[in-house]
N, C-alpha and C positions, 0 to 999 in steps of 0.2 A: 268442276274438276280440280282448279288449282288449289279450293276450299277443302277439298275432301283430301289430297296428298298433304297439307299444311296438318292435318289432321291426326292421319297416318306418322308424319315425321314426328309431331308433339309426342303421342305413343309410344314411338320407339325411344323418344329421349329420356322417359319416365325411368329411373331406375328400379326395372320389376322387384330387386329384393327390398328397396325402402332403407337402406344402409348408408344411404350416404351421410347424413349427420353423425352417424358414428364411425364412418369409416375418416368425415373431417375432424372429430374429435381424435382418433389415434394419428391422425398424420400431423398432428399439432404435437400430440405427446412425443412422436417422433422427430419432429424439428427443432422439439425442446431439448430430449438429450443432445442431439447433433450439435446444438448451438452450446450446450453446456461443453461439451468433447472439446470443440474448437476454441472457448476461453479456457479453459485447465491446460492447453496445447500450448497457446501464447504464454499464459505464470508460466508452463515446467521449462521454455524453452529459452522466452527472453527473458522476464523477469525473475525468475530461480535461476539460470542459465543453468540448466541442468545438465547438459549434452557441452557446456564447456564452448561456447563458440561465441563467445564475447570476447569484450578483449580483458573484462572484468574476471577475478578470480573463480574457477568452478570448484562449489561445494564437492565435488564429486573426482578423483583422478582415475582416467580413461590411459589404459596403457595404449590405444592404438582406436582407429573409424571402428577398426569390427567388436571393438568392445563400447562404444556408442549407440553404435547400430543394439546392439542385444541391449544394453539398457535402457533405451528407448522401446524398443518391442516388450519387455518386462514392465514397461510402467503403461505403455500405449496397452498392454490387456489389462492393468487393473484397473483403470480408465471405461475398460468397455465390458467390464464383467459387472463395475457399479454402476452403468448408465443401461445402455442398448438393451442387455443382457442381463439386467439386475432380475431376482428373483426374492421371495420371503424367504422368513425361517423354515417354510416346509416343503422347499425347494421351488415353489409354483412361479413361474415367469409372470415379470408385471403386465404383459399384456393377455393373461389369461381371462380377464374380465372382457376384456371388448371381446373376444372372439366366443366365449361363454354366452355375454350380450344380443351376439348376433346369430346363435343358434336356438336361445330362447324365442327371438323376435321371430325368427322362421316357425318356429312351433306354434305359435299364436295364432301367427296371420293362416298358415297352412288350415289349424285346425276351423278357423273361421270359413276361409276356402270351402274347405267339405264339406262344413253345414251349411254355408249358402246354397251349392250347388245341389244337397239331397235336398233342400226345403221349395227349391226350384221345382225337382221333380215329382215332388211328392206333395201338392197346395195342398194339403189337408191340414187345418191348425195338429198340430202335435204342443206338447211339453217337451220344450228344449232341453236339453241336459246341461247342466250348469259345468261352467270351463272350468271352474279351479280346481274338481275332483281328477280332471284327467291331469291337467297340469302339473297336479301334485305326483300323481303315479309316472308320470312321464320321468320329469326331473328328480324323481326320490329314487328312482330304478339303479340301478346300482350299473344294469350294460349301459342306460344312458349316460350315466355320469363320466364310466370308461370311456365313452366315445367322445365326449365332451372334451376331456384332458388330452387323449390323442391329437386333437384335432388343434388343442393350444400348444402341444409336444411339436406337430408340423410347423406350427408358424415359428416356433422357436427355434427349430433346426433350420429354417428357411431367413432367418435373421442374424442366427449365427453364421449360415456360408456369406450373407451380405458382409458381415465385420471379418471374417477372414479376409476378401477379397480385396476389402477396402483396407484390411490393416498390411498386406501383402506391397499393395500400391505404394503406400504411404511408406511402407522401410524400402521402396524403391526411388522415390522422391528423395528421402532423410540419405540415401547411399549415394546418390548422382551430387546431391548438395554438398556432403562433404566433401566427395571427388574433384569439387571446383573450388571450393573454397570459399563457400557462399555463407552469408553471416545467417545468425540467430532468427531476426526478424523475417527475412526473405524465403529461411527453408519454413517458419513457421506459417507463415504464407502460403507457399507451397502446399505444406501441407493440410491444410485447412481445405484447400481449393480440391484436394484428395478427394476428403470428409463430403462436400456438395457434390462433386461427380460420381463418385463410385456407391460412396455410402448413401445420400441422398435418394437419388435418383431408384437406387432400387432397392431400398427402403421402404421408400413410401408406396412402390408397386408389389409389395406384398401386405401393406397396411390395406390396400385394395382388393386384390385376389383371394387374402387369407380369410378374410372379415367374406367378400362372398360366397368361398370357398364352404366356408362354418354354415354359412345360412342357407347354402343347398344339400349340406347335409342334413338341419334340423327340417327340413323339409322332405325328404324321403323317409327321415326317421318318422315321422309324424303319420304321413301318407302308408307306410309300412305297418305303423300299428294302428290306422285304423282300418286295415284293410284294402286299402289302393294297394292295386296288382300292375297299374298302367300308368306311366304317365310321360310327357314330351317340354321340349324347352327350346327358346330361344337365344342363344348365346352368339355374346361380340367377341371378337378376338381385339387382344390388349396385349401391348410389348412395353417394357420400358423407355424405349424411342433410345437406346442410349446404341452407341460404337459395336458393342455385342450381341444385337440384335443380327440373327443371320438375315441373309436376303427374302428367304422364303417368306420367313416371320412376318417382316419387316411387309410386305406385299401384301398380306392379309390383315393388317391393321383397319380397326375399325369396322368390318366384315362380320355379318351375319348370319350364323346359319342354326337349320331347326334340328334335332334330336330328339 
């Protein structure tokens, strides 16, 4: 009995979409800009004194906090428009490939899926149909590729309200600092400490959800064209764990239920 529950748990820990190596490869990418944010925060703040709060001469004259405050918000978005938020010359967000990644990988394993289970029902040798004719019509399809980009549109809109919220916090930090008369080093401190709480934390919980998000789409999409009319799922419920997590949420963490 204790064998066969030891069993049952290992199962449930398996990650059914197979993403975690990519979902650790973007939350890498993502602690890389983070970390990048937070040394260009320390140059503009202490070492440029850019905001003026040294006792050293500031390149910059501030007539007043609230014209601090906005030039710090002016420089804090080009900051997060070339990291977080960066995209190519043809507008496409840098994290379009991991999420692109992880609705191909759904299509693979899906279509695989299908033919084990007809080849189950059906033991008669047949001639397999070779994968890369479907694959190619799949991915050449022009609705698929729209859904593809939507689906990297979402994780972008869902990364830019993360840099809002975090960059909200942090001119809330950078206004109380001034208010006291807190030096250069200590608001850049501060602020950094923003950057792991706000930005971090729920950051990397859409580097999770969006990456599995993608990959239960390339799987219905998949299931859809080749004809599955039916199908059901097992899903965990997953919070950031952070202060904004309501109570409800927060109760059903970890929690499994079938659909």
């Amino acid at each position: 009995m204790a064998k066969s529950k030891k069993i049952i748990q290992k199962k449930l820990n398996v990650d059914p979409t197979r993403t975690v190596a990519l979902r650790n490869k973007l939350t890498r990418a993502i602690e890389r800009k983070l970390r990048e944010l937070k040394k260009e925060l320390y140059k503009f703040l202490v070492d440029q004194n850019g905001l003026g709060l040294t006792v050293n001469a500031s390149p910059y004259d501030f007539a007043s906090d609230l014209a601090r405050i906005e030039a710090y918000k002016k420089w804090l978005k080009e900051m997060i428009e070339k990291g977080l938020l960066s995209t190519d010359i043809e507008g496409k967000p840098w994290l379009a490939d991991f999420i692109e990644s992880s609705y191909k990988q759904a299509v693979v394993r899906s279509f695989e899926e299908v033919k084990a289970a007809k080849a189950a029902q059906n033991p008669i040798p047949v001639n397999p149909s070779p994968l890369s004719p479907f694959y190619s019509q799949v991915f050449a399809a022009p609705i698929e590729q729209v859904r593809v980009q939507l689906l990297f549109v979402r994780a972008f809109d869902q990364l830019k309200g993360v840099t809002e919220a975090m960059a909200a916090g942090m001119s809330r930090t950078l206004a109380d600092g001034l208010a006291n008369g807190i030096g250069a080093r200590e608001v850049a401190r501060r602020l950094a400490k923003e950057v792991d709480g706000i930005g971090k934390k729920r950051a990397l919980v859409i580097a999770r959800t969006e990456l599995v998000h993608a990959y239960a789409e390339g799987q219905l999409d998949t299931f859809e064209n080749l004809g599955i009319e039916e199908v059901g799922a097992e899903i965990e419920w997953k919070t950031a764990g952070d202060a904004r997590v309501c109570p409800i949420c927060r109760a059903l963490e970890g929690k499994r239920f079938k659909i």
